[in-house]
C-alpha positions as CSV (number, residue, x, y, z in Angstrom):
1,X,-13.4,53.9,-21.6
2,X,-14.3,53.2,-17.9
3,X,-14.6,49.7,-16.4
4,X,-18.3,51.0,-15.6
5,X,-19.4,52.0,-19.0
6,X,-18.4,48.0,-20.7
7,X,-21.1,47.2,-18.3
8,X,-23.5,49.8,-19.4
9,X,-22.9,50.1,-23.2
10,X,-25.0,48.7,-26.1
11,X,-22.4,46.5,-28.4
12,X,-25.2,45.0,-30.0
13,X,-29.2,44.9,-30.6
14,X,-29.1,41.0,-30.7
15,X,-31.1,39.2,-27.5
16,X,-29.3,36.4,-25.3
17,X,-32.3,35.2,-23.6
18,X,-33.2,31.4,-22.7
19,X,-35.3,30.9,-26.0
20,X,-31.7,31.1,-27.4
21,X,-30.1,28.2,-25.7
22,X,-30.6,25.1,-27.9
23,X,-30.8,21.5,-25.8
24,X,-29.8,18.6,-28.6
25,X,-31.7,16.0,-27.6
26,X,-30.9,12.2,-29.1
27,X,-28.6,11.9,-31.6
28,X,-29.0,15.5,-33.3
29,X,-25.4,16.1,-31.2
30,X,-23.9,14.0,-33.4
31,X,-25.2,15.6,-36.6
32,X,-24.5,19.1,-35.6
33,X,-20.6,17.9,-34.6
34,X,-19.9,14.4,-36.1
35,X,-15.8,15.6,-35.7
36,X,-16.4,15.0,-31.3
37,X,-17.4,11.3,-32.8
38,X,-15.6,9.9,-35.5
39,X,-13.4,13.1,-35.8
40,X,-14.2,14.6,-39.1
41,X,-15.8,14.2,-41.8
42,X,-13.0,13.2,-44.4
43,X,-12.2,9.9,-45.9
44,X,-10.9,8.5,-42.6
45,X,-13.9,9.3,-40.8
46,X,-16.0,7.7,-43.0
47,X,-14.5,4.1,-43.0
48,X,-14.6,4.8,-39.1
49,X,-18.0,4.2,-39.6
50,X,-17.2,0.6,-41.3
51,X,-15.0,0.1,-38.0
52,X,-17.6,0.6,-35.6
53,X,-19.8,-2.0,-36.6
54,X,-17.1,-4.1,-38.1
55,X,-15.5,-4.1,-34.3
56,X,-18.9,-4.8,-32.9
57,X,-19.1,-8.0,-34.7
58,X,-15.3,-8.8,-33.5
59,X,-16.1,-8.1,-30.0
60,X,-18.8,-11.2,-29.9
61,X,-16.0,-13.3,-31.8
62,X,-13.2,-12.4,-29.1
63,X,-15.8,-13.0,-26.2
64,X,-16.7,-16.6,-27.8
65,X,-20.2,-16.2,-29.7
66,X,-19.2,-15.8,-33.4
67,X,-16.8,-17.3,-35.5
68,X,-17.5,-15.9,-38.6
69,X,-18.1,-12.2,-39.8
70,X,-19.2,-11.1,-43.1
71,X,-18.3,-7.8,-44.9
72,X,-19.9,-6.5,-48.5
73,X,-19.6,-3.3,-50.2
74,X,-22.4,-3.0,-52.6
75,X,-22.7,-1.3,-56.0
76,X,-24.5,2.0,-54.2
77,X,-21.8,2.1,-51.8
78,X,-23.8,0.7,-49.2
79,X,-22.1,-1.7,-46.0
80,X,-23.5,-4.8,-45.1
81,X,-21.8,-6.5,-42.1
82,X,-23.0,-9.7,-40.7
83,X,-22.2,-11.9,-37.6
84,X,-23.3,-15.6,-36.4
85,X,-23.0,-14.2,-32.8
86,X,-26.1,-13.9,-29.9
87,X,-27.8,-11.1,-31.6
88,X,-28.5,-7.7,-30.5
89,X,-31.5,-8.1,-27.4
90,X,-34.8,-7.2,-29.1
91,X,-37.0,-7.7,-25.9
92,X,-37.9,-4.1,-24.5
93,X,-35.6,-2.4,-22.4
94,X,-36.3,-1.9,-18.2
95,X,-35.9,2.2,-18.4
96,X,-37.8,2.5,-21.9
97,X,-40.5,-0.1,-21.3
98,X,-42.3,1.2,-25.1
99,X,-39.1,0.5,-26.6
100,X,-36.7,-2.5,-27.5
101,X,-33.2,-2.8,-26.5
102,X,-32.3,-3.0,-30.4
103,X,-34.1,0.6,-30.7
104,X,-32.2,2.0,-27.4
105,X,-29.0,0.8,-28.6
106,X,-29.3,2.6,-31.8
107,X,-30.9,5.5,-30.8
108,X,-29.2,6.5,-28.0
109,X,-25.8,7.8,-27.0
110,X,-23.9,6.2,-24.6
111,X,-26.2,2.7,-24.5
112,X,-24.9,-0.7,-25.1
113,X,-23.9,-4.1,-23.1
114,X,-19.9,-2.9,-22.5
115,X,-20.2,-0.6,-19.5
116,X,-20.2,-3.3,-16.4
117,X,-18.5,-5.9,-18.0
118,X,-21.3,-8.5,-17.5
119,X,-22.0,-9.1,-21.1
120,X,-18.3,-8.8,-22.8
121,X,-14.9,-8.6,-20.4
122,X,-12.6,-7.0,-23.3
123,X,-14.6,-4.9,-26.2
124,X,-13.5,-2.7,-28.5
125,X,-16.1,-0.2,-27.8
126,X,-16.7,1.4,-24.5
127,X,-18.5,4.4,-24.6
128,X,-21.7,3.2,-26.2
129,X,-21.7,5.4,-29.3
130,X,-20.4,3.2,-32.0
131,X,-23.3,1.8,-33.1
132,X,-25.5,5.1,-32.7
133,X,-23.1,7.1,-34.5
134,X,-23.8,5.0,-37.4
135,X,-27.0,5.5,-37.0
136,X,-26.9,8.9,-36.7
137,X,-24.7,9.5,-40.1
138,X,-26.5,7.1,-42.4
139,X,-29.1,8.0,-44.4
140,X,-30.8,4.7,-44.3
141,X,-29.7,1.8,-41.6
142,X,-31.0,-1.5,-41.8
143,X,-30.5,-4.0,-38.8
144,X,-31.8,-7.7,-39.0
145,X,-31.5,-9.9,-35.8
146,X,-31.9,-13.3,-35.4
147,X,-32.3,-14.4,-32.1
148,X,-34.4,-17.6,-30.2
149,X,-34.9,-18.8,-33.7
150,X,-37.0,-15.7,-34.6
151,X,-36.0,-13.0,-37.3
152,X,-36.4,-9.2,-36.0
153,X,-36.0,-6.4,-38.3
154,X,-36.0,-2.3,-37.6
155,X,-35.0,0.3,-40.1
156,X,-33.8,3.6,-39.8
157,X,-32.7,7.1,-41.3
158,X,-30.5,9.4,-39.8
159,X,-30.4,8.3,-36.3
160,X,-34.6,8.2,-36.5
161,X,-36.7,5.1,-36.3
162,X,-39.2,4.3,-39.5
163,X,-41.3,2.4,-37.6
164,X,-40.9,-0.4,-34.5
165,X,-39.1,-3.6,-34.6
166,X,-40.9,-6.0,-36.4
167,X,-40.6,-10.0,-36.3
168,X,-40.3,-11.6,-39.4
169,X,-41.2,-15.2,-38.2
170,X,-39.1,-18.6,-37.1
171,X,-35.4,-18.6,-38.5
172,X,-34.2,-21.8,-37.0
173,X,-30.6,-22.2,-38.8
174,X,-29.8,-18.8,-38.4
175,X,-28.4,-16.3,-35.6
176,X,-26.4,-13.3,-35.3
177,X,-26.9,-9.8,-36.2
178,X,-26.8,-8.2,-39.7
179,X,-26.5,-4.1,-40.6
180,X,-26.6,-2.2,-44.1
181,X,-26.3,0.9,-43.6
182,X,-25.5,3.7,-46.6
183,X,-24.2,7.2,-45.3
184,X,-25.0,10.0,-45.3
185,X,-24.2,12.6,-48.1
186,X,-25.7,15.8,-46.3
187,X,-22.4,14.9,-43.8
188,X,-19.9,13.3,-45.7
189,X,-20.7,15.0,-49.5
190,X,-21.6,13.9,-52.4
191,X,-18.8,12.6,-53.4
192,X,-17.0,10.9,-51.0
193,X,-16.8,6.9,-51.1
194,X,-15.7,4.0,-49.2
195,X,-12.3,2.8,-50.8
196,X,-12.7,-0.8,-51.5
197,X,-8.8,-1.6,-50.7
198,X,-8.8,0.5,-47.6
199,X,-11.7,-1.9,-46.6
200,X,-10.2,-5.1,-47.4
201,X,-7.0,-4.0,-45.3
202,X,-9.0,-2.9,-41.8
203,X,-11.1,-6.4,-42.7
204,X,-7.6,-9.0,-42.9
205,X,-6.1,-6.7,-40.4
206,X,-9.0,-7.8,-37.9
207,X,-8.7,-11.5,-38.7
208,X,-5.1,-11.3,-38.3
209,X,-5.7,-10.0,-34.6
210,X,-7.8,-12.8,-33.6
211,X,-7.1,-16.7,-35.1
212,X,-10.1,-17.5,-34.1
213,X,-12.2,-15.7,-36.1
214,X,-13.3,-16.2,-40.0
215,X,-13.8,-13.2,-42.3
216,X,-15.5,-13.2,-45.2
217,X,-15.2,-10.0,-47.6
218,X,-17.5,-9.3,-50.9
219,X,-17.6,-6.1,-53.3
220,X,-19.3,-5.3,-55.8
221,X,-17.3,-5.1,-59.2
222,X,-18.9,-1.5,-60.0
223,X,-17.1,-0.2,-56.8
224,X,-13.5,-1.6,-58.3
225,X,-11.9,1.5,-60.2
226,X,-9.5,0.5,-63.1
227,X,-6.3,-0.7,-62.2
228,X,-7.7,-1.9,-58.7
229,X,-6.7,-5.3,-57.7
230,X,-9.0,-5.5,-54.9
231,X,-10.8,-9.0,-55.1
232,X,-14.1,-9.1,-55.4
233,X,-14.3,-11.9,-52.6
234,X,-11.9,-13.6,-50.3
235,X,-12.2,-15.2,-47.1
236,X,-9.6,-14.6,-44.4
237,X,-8.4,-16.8,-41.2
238,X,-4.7,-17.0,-39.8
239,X,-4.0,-19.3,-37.5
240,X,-0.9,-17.8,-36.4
241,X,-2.3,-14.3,-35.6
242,X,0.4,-11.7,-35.6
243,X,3.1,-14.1,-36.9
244,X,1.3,-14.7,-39.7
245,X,0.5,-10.5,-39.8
246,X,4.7,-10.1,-39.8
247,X,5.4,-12.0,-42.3
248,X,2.9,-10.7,-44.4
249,X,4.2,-7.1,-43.9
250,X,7.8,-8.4,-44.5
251,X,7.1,-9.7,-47.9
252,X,10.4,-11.8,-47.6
253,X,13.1,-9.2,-46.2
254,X,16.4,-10.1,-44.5
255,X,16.0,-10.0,-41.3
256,X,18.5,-10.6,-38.1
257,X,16.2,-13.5,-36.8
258,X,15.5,-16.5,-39.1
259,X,12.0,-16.6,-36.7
260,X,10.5,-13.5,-35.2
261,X,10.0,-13.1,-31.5
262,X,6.7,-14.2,-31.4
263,X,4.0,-15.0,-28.6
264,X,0.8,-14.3,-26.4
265,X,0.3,-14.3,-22.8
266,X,-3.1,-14.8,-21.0
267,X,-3.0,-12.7,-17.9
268,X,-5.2,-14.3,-16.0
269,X,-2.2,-17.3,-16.2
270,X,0.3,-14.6,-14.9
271,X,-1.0,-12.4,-12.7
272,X,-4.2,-14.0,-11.4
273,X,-8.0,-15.1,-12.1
274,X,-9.0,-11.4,-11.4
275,X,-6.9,-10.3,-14.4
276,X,-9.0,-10.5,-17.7
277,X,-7.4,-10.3,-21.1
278,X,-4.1,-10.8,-23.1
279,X,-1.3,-9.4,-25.3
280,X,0.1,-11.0,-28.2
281,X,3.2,-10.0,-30.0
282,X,5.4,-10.5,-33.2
283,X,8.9,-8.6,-34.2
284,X,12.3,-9.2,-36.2
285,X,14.9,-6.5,-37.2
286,X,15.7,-5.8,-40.9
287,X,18.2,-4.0,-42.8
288,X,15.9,-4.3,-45.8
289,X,13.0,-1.8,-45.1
290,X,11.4,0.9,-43.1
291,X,10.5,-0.2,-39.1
292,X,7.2,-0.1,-38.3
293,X,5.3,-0.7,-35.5
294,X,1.6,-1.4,-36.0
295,X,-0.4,-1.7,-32.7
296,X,-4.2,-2.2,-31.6
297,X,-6.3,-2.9,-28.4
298,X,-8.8,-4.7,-28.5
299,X,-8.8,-5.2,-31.9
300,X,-8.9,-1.3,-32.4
301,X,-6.0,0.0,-34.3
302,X,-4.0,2.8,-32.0
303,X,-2.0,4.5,-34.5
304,X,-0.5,6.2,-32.2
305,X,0.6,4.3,-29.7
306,X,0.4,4.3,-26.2
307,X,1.1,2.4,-22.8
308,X,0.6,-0.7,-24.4
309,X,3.3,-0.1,-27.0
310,X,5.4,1.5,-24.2
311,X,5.3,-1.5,-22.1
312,X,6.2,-3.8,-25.2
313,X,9.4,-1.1,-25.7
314,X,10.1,-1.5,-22.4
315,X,10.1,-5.0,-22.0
316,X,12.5,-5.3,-25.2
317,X,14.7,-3.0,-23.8
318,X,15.8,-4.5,-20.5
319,X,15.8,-7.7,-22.2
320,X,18.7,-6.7,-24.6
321,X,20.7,-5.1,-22.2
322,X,20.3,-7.8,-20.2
323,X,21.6,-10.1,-22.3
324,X,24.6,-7.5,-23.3
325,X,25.5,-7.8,-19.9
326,X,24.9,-11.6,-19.9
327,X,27.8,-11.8,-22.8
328,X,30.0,-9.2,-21.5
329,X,29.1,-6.6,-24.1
330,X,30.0,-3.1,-22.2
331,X,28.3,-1.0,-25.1
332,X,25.1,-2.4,-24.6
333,X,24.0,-0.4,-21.3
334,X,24.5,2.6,-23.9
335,X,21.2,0.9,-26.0
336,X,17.8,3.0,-25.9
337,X,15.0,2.8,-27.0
338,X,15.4,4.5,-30.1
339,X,17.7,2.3,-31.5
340,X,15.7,-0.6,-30.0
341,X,13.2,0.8,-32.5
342,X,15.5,1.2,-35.3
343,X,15.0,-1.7,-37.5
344,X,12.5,-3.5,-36.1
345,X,9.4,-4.1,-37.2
346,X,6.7,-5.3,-34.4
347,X,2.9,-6.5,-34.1
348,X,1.5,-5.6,-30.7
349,X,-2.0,-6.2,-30.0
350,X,-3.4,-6.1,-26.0
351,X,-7.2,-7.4,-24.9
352,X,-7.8,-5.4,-21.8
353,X,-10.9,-4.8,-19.2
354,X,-12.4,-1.1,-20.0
355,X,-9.5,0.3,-21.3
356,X,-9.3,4.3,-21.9
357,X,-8.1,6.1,-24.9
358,X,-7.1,9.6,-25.7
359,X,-10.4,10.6,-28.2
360,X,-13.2,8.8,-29.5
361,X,-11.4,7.4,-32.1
362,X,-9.4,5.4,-30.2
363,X,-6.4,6.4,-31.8
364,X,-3.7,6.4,-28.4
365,X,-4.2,3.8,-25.5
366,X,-3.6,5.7,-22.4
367,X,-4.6,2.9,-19.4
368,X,-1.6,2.9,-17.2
369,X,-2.0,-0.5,-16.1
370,X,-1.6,-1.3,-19.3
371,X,2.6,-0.9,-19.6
372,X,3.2,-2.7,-16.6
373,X,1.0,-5.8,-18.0
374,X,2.6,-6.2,-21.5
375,X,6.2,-5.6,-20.1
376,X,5.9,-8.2,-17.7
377,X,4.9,-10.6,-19.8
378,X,6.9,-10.1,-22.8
379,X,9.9,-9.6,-21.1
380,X,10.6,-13.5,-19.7
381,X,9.6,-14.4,-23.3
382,X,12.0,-12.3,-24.3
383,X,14.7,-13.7,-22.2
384,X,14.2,-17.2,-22.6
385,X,14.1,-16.3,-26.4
386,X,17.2,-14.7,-26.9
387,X,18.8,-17.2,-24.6
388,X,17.6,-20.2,-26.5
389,X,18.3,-18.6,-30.2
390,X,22.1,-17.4,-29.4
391,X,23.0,-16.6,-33.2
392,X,19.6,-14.2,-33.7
393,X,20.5,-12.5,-30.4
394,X,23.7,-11.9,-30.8
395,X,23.1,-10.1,-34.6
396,X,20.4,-7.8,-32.9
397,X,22.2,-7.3,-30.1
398,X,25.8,-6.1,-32.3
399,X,23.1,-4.0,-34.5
400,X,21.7,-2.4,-31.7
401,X,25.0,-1.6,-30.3
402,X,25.8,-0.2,-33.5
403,X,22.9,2.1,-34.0
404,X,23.5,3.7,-30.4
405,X,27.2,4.1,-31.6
406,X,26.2,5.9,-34.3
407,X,23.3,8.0,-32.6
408,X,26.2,8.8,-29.9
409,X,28.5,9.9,-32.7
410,X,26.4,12.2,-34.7
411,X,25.3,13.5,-31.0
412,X,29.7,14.6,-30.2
413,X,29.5,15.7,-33.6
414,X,27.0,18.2,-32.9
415,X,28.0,19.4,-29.8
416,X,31.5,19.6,-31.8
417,X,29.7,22.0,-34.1
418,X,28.2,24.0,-31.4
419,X,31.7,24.5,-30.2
420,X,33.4,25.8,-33.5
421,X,30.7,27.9,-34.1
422,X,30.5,29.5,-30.9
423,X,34.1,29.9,-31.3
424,X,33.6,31.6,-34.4
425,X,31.3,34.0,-33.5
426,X,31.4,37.3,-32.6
427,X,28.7,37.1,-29.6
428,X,27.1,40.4,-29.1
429,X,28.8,41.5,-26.1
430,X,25.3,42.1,-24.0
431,X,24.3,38.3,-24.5
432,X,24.6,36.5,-21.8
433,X,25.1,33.0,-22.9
434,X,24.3,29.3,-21.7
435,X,27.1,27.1,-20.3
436,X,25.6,23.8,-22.9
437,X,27.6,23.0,-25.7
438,X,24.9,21.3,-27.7
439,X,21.9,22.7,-28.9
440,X,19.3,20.4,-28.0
441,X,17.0,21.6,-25.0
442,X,18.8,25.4,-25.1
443,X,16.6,28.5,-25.1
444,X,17.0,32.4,-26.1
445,X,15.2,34.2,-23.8
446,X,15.1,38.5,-26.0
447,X,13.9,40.4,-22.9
448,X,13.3,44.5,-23.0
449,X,15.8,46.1,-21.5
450,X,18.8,45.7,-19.3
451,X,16.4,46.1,-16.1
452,X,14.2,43.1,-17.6
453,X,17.3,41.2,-18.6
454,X,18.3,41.8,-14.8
455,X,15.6,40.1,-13.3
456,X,15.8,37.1,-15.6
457,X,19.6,36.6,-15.5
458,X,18.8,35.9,-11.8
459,X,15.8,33.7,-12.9
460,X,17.3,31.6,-15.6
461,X,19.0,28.3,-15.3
462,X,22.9,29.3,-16.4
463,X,23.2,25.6,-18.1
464,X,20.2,25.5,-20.6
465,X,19.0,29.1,-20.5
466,X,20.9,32.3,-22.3
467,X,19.7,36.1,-22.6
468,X,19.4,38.6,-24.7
469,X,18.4,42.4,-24.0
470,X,16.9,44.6,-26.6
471,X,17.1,48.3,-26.1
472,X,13.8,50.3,-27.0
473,X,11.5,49.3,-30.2
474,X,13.3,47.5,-32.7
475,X,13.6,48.1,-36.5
476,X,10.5,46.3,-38.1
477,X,12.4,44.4,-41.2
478,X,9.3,43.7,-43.3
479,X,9.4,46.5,-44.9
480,X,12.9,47.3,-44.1
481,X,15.9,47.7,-46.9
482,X,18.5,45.4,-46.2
483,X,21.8,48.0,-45.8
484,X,19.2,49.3,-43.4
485,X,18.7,46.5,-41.2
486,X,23.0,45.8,-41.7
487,X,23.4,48.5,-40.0
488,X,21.0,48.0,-36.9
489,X,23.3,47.3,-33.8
490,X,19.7,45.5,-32.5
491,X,18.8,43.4,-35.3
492,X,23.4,42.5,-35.9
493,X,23.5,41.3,-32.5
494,X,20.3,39.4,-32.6
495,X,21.7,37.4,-36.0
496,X,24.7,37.1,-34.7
497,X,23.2,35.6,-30.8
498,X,21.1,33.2,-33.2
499,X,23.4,32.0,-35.0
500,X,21.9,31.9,-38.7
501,X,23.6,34.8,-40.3
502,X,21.9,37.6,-42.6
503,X,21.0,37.8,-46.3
504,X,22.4,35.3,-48.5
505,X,24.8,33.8,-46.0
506,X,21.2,32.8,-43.8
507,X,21.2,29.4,-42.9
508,X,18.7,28.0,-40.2
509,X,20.6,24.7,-39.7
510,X,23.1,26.9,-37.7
511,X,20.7,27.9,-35.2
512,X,22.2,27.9,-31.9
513,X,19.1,27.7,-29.6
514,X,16.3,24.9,-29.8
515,X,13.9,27.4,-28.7
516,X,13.5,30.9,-28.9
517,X,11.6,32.8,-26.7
518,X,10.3,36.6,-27.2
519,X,9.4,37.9,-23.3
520,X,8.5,41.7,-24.3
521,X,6.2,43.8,-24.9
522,X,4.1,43.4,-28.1
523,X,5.4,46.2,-29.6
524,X,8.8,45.3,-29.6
């Protein structure tokens, strides 16, 4: 078929006109694809919900205007989450003069007080969706406000108000904000229910990241399954923070340190007025149990990491080598950050101006400035406290040392491996093989031909980078017998190149490239 005739050629009787382009307008975006929001629609996403509002509530405690937060599962599996902070504004809003602020703030994506910095200098939210998203995925929302001594109250369903804001009359001994909100079983299914335990951990988890905060959790008994020792109520506050979040985790393990590295560093104290916000920290090594790292910004958990944790590793890093070279320990410049890692079990939690994550869920911090922040000011704490608490120092520093003997040692004996087997093997004699010994960042480049494998031989990097040429279209072994593909020359010389052997005697452990890479034609 000519270029011409694609052009020209009916594939289909179906219009594309502009009746068929569909504009979403409010929150039906969120509806249509609630995974580009809370990503998904599963269990997780659906406590993301409780961790929108929840973190709301947090941000007016970290800025100063709450200091206590209340969280209830009820029996229908609705959420109830209160604050004593200013209140959402009800008054109406400058661009939507018929509406209030609360209404705009619900109702529209990409609203809120947390864009210019005026209203809240660190906040767990940041794109103004949070609270809307909520909205958006509840089948009924209800939000009370109590502000200037008057009670306001709006309700909604699915994203859509049921009528304006209404005041309720004076409330003089009461002020914050209050949401229920139940949701919604046309997204999430019929079946799908907030876990009480998962609830009370995210709720102790946030008053653990900020001591001065008091959390107060309540659920109704018909939500506790059998066997679930969830309490029905408790009321959390730690004093110590992420300290108090350590030992917690611990439950009592050895560890190297009698106290963990603990602290928190205001970096407007360290690196100027201009410089809003703060990192806090808490870590000992064990032999007992699995390291862990558990890190948030913000008060938002990053599960996976980020610059924040990198600057912590950092910061650890140099410190211990450091003080290797402060005690004339040789092996110490050999320490990474792997076995920095090993053992240790850290707290790291960061308050930062507008920070920027990788997704809407805020699962990886990704502001640069970030690193260079928290490993400046961990690392003089770090000095001063391995220099003031000799005997912890020099256990972590000897267990270090050992782990990066031992990651060193199984590295040799790898390359050792590589060797023999190399040895071994009867390498097809058209391979042209990679000068590395060990396996780790080698690739197998099967090319079509000695003309192709010509081009590429020049092309390749001789240390990291072998070849392999195939001559003309190869047996297919799916439906091949096995003396058949024995007695291939192409399909023996590729086994052999790999490494892994045929048949019973396959093993993929012995694979001699990390990477294997097929640069032919499709049909080959």
């Amino acid at each position: 078929m000519r270029a011409t005739d694609l052009l020209t050629e009916d594939l289909g009787q179906a219009s594309y006109t502009a009746t068929d382009i569909e504009v979403l307008e409010g929150l039906e975006p969120v509806r249509k694809r609630p995974g580009m929001y809370i990503g998904g629609t599963d269990e997780r996403a659906l406590h993301h919900l409780v961790a929108e509002v929840l973190d709301n509530s947090m941000d007016e405690a970290v800025a100063g205007h709450a200091s206590r937060i209340e969280v209830e599962l009820h029996a229908d599996y609705s959420v109830t989450i209160t604050d004593n902070g200013r209140g959402i504004p009800v008054d109406p809003h400058p661009k939507f003069p018929d509406k209030s602020a609360l209404e705009v703030i619900l109702c529209t994506l990409h609203s809120g007080g947390k864009f210019g910095g005026k209203a809240y200098q660190t906040s767990g939210g940041l794109h103004g969706v949070g609270a809307s998203v909520v909205n958006a995925l509840s089948d009924h929302m209800r939000v009370e406000v109590a502000r200037n001594k008057q009670l306001y109250v709006q309700e909604f369903s699915r994203g859509i108000p049921q009528g304006k804001i209404a005041n309720l009359g004076p409330t003089p001994n009461r002020r914050g904000t209050k949401v229920t909100f139940h949701a919604d079983a046309e997204i999430f299914g019929p079946t799908l229910r907030f876990k009480p335990a998962r609830m009370l951990k995210m709720v102790r988890s946030k008053a653990y990241l900020f001591s001065g905060v008091e959390i107060r959790w309540k659920c109704a008994p018909e939500c506790l399954a059998k066997g679930d020792d969830t309490p029905e109520t408790a009321v959390f506050h730690f004093p110590g923070g992420l300290a108090d979040y350590l030992k917690e985790r611990l439950h009592g393990a050895a560890t190297y340190a009698d106290k963990p590295f603990a602290g928190k560093v205001q970096f407007a104290e360290k690196f100027g007025a201009d410089t809003a916000g703060s990192v806090e920290w808490a870590i000992n090594w064990t032999p007992s149990i699995d390291a862990f790292v558990q890190s948030y910004c913000n008060t938002v958990p990053t599960p996976e990491g980020g610059t924040h944790e990198a600057g912590f590793w950092m910061a650890v890093l140099k410190g211990i080598r450091a003080y290797g070279e402060l005690v004339n320990n040789r092996k110490a410049i050999q320490i990474n950050r792997d076995d920095v890692m090993s053992g240790g079990c850290a707290m790291v939690s960061c308050f930062i101006r507008e920070p920027e994550f990788v997704g809407q869920t805020k699962d990886r911090l990704a502001t640069v400035e970030a690193q260079r922040l928290v490993e400046n000011s961990v690392r003089d704490h770090f000095d001063n406290w391995l220099a003031a608490d000799t005997k912890a120092a020099g256990a972590i520093l000897d267990y270090m040392v050992l782990r990066a003997d031992e990651r060193l040692r199984r590295k040799a004996e790898k390359e050792t491996a590589r060797k023999t087997a190399t040895k071994k093997l009867r390498l097809p004699g058209k391979l042209t093989d990679c000068s590395a010994t060990a396996r780790e960042g080698t690739e197998l480049f099967i090319v079509e031909g000695d003309s192709a494998g010509g081009s590429a031989k020049m092309a390749r990097d001789r240390k990291t980078q072998a070849l392999l040429p195939l001559r003309g279209k190869i047996l297919n072994v799916l439906g091949a017998a096995s003396n058949k593909m024995n007695q291939n020359n192409e399909i023996s010389d590729l086994c052999q190149a790999l490494g892994v052997g045929m048949g019973s005697k396959f093993n993929v452990e012995d694979l001699r490239y990390d990477k294997v890479i097929i640069m032919t034609d499709a049909d080959v």
